[in-house]
N, C-alpha and C positions, 0 to 999 in steps of 0.2 A: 445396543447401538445408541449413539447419542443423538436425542432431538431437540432443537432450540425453537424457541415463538418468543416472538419480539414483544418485547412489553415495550407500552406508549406512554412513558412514564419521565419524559423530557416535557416538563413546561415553559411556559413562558414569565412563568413567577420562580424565579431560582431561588429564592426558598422552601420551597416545594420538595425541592433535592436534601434541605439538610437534614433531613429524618431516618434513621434507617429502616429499615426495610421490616413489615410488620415477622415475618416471617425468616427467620437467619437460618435454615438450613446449609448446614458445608458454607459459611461462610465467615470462618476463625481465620482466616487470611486477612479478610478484610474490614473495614470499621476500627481498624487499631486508632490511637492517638500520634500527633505532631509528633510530641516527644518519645514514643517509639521509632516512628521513622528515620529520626535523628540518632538514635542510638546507634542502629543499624546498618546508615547509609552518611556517606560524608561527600555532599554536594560540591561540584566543582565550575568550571569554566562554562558559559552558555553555548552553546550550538546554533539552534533558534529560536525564535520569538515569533509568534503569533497571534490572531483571535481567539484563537483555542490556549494558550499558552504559553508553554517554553519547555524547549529540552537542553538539557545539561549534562554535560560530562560528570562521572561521580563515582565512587568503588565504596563498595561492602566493607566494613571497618574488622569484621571477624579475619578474611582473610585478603585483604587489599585487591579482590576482584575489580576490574574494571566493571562500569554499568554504566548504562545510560539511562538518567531519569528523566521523563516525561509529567509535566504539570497539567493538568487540564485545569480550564475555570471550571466551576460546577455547574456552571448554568449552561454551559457545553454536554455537561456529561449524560448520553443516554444508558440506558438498564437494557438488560436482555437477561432473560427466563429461563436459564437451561437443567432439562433432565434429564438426569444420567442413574439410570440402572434404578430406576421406578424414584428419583427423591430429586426434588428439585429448589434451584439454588437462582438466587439473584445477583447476577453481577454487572461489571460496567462492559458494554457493548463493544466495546474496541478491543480490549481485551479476550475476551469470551473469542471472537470470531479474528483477532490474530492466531491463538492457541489453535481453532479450530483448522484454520487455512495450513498452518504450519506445522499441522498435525503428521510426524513421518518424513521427515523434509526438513534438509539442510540447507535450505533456500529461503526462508523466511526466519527472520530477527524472532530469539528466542525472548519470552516472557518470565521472570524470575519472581517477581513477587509484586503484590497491587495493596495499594492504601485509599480507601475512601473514607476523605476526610469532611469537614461540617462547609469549608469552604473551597477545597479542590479534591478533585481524583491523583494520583500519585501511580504512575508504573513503572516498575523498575525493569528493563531488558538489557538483552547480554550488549558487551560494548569491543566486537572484536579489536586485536590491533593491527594497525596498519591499514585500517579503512576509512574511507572517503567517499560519499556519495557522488554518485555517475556522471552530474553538474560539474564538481570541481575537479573529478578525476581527468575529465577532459579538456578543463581546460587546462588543467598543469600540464598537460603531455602533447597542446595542438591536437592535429586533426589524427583520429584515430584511424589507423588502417582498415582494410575492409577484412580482413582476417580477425584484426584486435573485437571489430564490432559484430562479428560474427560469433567469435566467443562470448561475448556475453548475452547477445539476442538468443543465442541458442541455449544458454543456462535460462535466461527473465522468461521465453516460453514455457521448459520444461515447469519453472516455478509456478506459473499462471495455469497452465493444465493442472498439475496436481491441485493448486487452491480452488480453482472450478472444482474437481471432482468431490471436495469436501464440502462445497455449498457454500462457500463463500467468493462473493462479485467484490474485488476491490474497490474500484470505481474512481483511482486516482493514480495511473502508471504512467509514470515520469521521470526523469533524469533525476528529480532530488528528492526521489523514493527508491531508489536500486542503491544499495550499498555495493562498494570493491575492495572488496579484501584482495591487497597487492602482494601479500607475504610472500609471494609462490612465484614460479616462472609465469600461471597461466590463474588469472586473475580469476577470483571465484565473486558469484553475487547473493548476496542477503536482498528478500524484500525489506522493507520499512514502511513508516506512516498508514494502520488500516483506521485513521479516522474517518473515511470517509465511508468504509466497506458494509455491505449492508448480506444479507442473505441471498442466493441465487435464487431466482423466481421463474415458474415456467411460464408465468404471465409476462407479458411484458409491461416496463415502467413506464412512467405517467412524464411527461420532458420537464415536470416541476421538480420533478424528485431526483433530479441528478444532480451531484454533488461532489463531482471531481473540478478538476484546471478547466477555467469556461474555454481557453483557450484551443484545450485537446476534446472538445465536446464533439461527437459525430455528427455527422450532416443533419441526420433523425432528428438531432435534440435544437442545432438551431432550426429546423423549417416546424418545431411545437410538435412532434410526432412523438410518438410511444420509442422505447427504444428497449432492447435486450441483453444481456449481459455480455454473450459471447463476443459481438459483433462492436461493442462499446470495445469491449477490454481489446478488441485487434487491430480498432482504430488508433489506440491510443499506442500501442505498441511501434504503430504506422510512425506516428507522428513524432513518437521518440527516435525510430531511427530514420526520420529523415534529417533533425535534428544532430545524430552523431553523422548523420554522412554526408553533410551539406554545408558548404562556404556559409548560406546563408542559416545563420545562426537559430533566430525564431520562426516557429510555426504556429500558424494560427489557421485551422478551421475554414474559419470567414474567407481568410486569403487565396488559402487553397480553390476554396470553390469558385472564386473569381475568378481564380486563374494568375493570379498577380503574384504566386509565392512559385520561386525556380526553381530549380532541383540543380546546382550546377558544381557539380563532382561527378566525376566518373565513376560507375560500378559496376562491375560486368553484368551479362547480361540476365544472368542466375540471381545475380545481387537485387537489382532492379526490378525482374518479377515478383520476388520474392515482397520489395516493398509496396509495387502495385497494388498486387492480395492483400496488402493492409489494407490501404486507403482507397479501396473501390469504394464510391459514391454510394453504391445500392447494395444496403444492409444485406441481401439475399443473396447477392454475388461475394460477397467480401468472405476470404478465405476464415475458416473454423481454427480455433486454437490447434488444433489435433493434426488439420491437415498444416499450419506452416511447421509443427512440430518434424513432419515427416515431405517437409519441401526439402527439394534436392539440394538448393545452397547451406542450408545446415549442415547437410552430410558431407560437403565437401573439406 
């Protein structure tokens, strides 16, 4: 069985980063050269832009595969330590713990190949077609029915249950993190983006070390309180679907708790509980992945 420990080997001097790794066990993947990666892979149109980077549209030149390449700065990129089957390897963190999350599971963007170069990391992941992250899917199509957003709240949980059960906390679940593959009558979802995802902890975290949208942050995190994996990841679920089910477009945390953000769409009354159990106020009350997994508005 595989075990990971986080290596604290992001500093604040990003030179720091260009060395490799005294020890390269299993790691002929990575440390290639520029001009390998360019043989290999034929860069195309950007997607986005970031602190962290940029992603790009791009396909594999052997056989015109679609891919979507990922740049991180290096001075972004942290290491994690993983040992598999008694021998242990060092790789880049986002990586490591997408593989692991996504591990058995068609719900998480596949990883295809990783370059760690002197001045960026390099990922390359599958790049389905006919997909649009959950942001622009909605808005091309206006306001999504409460059917349409049931379909995919009921795949983003199954997704987040199974990534829990493999030890990995995303820490950043959002409309322009859910991929929709539209190919089909019944639209399927990919997660995306685990730069933010860190390991599941049965401690709870420290409100400095949270690292997802300030915006989707839980109560916990803005009143400076410790906060937990589970109960983060359902809030945040909260607030993406009130987001798809709501005239009013943004959600914000802060607002909610005021009181000043409405809810003004109709949902039946299943629909509405359902979003309640997100966003209960008190971490202790606020429904478990497992139970909205087996709330009755999913079954309908």
């Amino acid at each position: 069985m595989e075990t990971v420990q986080i290596r604290t080997s992001t500093d604040k001097n990003c030179n720091t980063q260009d060395a490799p790794p005294r020890k390269r066990r299993r790691t002929e993947s990575v440390w290639r050269s520029r001009d390998h990666f360019e043989d290999l892979y034929e860069v195309q149109d950007v997607f986005a832009k970031g602190g962290f980077g940029m992603v790009c549209a791009g396909r594999r030149r052997a056989d015109n595969t679609p891919v979507a390449v990922k740049f991180i700065n290096k001075c972004q990129v942290k290491y994690i330590n993983v040992v598999m089957n008694g021998e242990e390897c060092r790789t880049i963190k986002e990586a490591a713990l997408m593989v692991r999350g996504g591990r058995r599971s068609n719900f998480v963007v596949n990883l295809l190949d990783l370059f760690d170069l002197k001045h960026q990391a390099i990922l390359i992941m599958e790049r389905p077609t006919c997909a649009i992250d959950l942001h622009t899917y909605r808005k091309e199509r206006g306001h999504l029915t409460e059917d349409q957003t049931k379909n995919i709240l009921r795949q983003t949980v199954s997704a987040l249950v199974h990534i829990h059960a493999n030890g990995v906390f995303h820490r950043d679940i959002k409309e322009k993190n859910i991929l929709v593959l539209s190919n089909s009558t019944s639209p399927r979802i990919k997660i995306i983006d685990f730069g933010c995802s860190c390991l599941v902890s049965e401690e709870p975290y420290q409100p400095g070390m949270f690292a997802g949208t300030p915006s989707f942050a839980p109560p916990e995190v803005l009143w400076h309180e410790e906060y937990n994996s589970g109960p983060t990841t359902v809030w945040q679920l909260g607030a993406m679907m009130w987001q798809m089910t709501s005239y009013y477009r943004g959600f914000s945390t802060k607002k909610f708790l005021e009181g000043s953000l409405k809810h003004i769409r109709d949902l039946s009354d299943v629909g509405m509980d359902f979003l309640n159990l997100c966003l209960l106020v008190d971490e202790d009350h606020r429904a478990t992945l497992k139970e909205l997994q087996r709330h009755p508005w999913l079954k309908l």
